[in-house]
C-alpha positions in Angstrom: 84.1 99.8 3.3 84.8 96.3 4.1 81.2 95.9 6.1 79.6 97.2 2.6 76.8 95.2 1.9 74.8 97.2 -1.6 76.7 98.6 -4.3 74.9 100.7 -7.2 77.0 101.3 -9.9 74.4 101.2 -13.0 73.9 105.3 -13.1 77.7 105.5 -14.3 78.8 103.8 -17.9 82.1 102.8 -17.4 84.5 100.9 -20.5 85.5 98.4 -18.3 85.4 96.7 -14.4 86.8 94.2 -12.9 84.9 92.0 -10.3 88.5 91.6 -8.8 88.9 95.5 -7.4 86.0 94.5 -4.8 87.9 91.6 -3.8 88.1 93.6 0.2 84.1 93.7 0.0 83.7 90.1 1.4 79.9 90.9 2.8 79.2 92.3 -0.1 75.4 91.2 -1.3 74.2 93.9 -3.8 76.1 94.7 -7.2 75.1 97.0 -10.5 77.2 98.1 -12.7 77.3 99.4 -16.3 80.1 98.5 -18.6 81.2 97.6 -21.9 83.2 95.0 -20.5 83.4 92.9 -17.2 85.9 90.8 -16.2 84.6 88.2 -13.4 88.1 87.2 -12.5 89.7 83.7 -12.6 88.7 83.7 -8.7 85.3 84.8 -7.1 86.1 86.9 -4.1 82.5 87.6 -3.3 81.9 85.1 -1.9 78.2 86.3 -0.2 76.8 88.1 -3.4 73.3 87.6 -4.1 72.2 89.8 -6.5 74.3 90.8 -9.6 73.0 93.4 -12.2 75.2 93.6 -15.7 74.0 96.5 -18.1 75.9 96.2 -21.1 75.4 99.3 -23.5 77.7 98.3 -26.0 78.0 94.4 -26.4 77.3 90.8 -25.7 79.4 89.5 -23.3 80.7 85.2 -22.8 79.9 84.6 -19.0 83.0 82.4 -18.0 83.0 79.2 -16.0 83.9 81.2 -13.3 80.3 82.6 -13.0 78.8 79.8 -11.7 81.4 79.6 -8.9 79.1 82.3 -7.2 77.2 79.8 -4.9 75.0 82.2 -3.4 73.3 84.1 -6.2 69.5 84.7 -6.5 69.0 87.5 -8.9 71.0 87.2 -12.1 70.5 90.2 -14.1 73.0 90.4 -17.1 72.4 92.6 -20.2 73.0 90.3 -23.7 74.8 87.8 -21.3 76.4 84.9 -23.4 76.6 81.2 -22.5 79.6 79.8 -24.8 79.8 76.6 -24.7 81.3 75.8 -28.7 85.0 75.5 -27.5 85.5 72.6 -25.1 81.7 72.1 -23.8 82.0 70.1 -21.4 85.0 72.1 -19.5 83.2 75.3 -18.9 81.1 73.5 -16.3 83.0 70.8 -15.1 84.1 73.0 -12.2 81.5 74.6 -11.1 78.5 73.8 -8.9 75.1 73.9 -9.2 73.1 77.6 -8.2 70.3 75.9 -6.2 69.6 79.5 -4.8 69.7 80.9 -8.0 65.8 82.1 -8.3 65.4 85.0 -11.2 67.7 84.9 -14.2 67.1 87.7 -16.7 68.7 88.4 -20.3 70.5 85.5 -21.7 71.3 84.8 -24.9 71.3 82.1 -27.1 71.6 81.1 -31.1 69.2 78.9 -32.7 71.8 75.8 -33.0 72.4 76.0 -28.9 69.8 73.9 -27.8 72.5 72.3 -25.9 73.3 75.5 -23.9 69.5 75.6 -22.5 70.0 72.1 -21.2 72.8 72.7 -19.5 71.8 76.2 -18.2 68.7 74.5 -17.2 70.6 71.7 -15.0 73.3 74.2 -13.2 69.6 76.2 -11.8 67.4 73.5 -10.7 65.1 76.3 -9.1 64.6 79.2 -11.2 61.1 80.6 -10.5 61.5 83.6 -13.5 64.0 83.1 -16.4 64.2 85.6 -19.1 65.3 84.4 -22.6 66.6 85.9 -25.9 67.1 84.3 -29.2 68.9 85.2 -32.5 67.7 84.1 -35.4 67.0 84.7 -39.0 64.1 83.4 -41.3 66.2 80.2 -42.4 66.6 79.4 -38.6 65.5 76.3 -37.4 62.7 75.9 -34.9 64.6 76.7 -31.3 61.7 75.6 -28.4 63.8 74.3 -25.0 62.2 72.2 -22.7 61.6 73.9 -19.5 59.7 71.4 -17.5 61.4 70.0 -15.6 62.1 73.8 -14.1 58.8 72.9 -11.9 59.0 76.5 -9.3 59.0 78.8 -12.6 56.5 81.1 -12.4 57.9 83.8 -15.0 58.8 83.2 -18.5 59.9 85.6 -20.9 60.9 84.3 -24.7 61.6 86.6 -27.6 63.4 85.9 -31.1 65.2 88.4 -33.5 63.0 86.6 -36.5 59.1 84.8 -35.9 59.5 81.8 -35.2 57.0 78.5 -34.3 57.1 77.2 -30.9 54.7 74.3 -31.0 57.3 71.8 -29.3 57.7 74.5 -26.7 57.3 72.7 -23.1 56.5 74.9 -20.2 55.9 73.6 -16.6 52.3 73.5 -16.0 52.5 76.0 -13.0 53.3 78.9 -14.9 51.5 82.4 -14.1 53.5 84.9 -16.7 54.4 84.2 -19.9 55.6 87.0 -22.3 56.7 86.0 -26.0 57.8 87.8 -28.9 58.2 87.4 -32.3 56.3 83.8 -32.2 54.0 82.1 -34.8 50.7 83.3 -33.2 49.1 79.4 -34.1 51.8 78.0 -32.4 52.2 80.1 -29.3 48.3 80.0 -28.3 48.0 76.4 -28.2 50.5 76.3 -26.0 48.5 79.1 -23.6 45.4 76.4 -23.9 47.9 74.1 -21.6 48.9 76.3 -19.2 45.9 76.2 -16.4 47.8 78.2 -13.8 48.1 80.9 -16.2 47.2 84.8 -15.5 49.4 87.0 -17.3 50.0 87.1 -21.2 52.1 89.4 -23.1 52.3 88.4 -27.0 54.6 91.1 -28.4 54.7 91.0 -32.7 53.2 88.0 -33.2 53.2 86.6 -36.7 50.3 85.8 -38.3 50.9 83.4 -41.6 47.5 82.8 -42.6 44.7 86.0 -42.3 44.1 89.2 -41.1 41.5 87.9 -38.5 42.9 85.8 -35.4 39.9 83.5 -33.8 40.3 81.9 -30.0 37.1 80.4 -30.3 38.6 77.2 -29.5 41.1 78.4 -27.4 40.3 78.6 -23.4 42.9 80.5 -20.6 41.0 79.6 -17.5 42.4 81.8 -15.0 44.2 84.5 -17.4 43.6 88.0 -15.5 45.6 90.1 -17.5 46.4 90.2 -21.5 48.9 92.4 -23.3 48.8 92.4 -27.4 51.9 94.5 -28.8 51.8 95.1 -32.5 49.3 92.9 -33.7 49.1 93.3 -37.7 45.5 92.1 -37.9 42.5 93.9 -38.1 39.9 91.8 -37.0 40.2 89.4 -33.4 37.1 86.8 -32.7 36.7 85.7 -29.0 34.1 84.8 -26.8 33.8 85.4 -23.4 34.7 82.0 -22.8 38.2 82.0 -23.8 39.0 84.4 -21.1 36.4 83.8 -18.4 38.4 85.5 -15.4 40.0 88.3 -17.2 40.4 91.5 -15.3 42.5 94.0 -17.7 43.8 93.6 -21.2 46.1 96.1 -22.8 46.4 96.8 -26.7 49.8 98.4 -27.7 50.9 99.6 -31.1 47.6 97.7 -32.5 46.9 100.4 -35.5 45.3 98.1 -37.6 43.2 96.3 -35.1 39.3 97.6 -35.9 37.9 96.4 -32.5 37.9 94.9 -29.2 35.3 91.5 -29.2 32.0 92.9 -28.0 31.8 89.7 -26.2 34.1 90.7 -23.3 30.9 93.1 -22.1 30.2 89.2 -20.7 33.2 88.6 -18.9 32.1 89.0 -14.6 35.7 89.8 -13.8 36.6 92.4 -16.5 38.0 95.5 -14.5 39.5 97.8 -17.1 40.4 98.7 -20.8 43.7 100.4 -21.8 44.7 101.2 -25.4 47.9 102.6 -25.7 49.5 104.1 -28.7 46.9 102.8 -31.1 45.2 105.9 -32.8 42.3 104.1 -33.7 38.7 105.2 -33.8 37.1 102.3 -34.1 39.1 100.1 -31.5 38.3 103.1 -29.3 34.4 103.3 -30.0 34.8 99.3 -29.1 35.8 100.2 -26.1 33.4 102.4 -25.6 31.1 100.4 -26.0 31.6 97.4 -24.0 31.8 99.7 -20.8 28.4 101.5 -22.1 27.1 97.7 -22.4 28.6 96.8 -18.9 27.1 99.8 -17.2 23.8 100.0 -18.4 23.1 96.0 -17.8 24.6 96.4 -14.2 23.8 100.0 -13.6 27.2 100.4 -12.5 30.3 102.0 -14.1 33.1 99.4 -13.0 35.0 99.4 -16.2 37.8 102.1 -16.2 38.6 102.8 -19.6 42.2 104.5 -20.3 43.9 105.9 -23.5 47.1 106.6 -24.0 48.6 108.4 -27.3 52.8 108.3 -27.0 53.7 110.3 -29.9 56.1 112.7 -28.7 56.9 113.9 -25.4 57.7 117.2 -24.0 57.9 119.0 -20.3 53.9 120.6 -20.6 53.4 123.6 -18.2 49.6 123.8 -19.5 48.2 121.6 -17.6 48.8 121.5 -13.5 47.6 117.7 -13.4 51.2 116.8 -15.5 54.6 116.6 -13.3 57.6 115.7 -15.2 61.0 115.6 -14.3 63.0 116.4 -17.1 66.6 116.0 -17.1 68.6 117.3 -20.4 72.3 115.8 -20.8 72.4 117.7 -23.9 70.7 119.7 -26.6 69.5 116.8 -28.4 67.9 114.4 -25.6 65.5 115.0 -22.9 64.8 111.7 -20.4 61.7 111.8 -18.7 62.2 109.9 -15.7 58.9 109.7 -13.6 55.4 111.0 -15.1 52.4 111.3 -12.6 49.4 112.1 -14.3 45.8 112.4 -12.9 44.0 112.3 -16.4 42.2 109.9 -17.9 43.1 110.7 -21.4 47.0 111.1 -21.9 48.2 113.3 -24.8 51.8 114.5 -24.6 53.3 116.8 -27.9 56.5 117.7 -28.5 56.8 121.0 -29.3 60.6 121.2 -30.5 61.2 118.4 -33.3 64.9 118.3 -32.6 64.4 116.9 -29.5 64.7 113.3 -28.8 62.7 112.0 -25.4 63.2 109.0 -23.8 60.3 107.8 -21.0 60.8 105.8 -17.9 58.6 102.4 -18.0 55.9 103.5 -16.1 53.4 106.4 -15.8 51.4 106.3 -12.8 47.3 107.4 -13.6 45.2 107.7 -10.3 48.1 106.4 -8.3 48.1 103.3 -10.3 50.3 102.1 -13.0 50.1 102.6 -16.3 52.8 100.6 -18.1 54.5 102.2 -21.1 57.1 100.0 -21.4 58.0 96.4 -22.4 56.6 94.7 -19.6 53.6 95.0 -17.3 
């Protein structure tokens, strides 16, 4: 055991663990766990971890100074994990060092009035290259944008608030490639895509929209932007030309029920690969669709625009059809998880067929051997 190098621990829920009962596991490189409570000891004995993986499923957890003791972390994973820095501020971090190796650093929390915790976060890992970012908030909130320049190897940004907010002072390093935000002022968070000329994936997840029912990016241009993903959008009408997303490859509509169609313009667009709609049960966005890869094929003569629907309503384990292999797994009478979904179909349509059932999907379902994402992230 003391030569252990991986440990996965996330599969079991336990109410609480203690970082100090691996203290023999001195090569150890790999943890998960899943807790309602970890305690990361008044000591680090781990002292060659790389890659730590938190799932809380109860609570938000205060990540002690001691945390940043862990010199050789890359992979920070931590469910909810809380940065408090209100009693004694400049204690907390007097001791510890700076995480130079310290690459990805997923789901942290912060409150509006913690600007101050971003700054320092941001100074103890010099060279993040994905950071992930969550922030409560309430409509009386002030306007919460850090300053993440000076992070200049971030590639990957994620940014989502408990209440729409505006991000128009929102500074991003110019090499970003992924950007995901949710809950943003849609004004605000597109002219801050306009800047971002290394761009190539956007994900705008419930965007707010303060002024109309129609959202226009005539002026707006995302030069190398390959791949867009709109979650919820409330509007019914979206004005682009082919200009504002000249190398765009695949974009991906989500929970867009009130959205009437896709702009005809993207028939234009060289690059365009595929269409998905996912979840939208909407005619007309569909004959949109439709139509732009009709457009494409007879201008061309070629079919090169794979168009792909997806209807989650309910899911159940479906014998019917030999092209569907689930894995169900049933931990009671109430639930069913659906792990892994291969399916060979174009056109998904999955119905429950016992209401009392409650089915939970994994993030991706794989279509042709490619992947179809379900989930909250591409």
């Amino acid at each position: 055991m003391r030569l252990l190098k991986v440990l996965e621990l996330s599969s079991l829920d336990v109410n609480y663990f203690s970082l100090a009962t691996l203290k023999p596991l001195i090569h150890l490189k790999y943890l998960a766990v899943s807790t309602r409570e970890v305690d990361f000891h008044a000591e680090p004995d781990l002292p060659n971890l790389e890659t730590l993986i938190v799932k809380y499923f109860i609570r938000r957890s205060v990540l002690p100074a001691t945390f940043w003791k862990f010199e050789k972390l890359r992979h920070v994973d931590i469910n909810n994990g809380v940065f408090d820095l209100e009693n004694n501020k400049q204690r907390i971090f007097e001791e510890s060092s700076i995480l130079e190796n310290l690459r990805v650093l997923r789901k942290v929390y912060f409150q509006t009035d913690q600007s101050d915790s971003v700054d320092v976060l941001l100074r103890r890992c010099p060279n993040l290259q994905e950071l992930d970012i969550s922030i409560g908030a309430n409509e009386n909130s002030a306007e919460f944008c850090p300053k993440l320049e000076c992070l200049t190897q971030l590639q990957i940004f994620r940014l989502s608030f408990q209440w729409p907010q505006i991000v128009s002072e929102l500074h991003l390093p110019s090499n970003l490639m992924k950007l995901v935000l949710e809950k943003t002022h849609i004004e605000s968070a597109i002219s801050i895509v306009g800047e971002l000329l290394c761009l190539e994936y956007l994900q705008l997840r419930s965007p707010y929209f303060s002024r109309s029912k129609e959202w226009c990016l005539r002026d707006i241009t995302s030069h190398k932007l390959k791949f867009l993903k709109l979650v919820g959008l409330c509007i019914s009408r979206w004005d682009a030309l082919e200009e504002s997303f000249p190398k765009l490859e695949t974009p991906v509509i989500k929970g867009c029920y009130k959205l009437e169609e896709i702009p005809l313009s993207f028939a234009d667009i060289p690059t365009l690969k595929q269409i998905k709609l996912i979840n939208c049960n909407n005619k007309s966005l569909e004959a949109s669709a439709v139509k732009i890869k009709e457009e494409v094929a007879d201008i061309e003569g070629c079919d090169r625009i794979d168009f792909t629907i997806g209807h989650l309503q309910n899911l159940i384990k479906d014998t019917k059809y030999e092209s569907f292999f689930l894995n169900v797994s049933t931990s009671n009478s109430k639930s069913c998880s659906i792990e892994r979904t291969k399916v060979n179909l174009k056109v998904i349509q999955l119905v429950v067929t016992k209401p009392d059932v409650a089915v939970e999907l994994d993030s991706e379902v794989y279509i042709d051997a490619r992947p179809f994402d379900l989930g909250t992230d591409a």
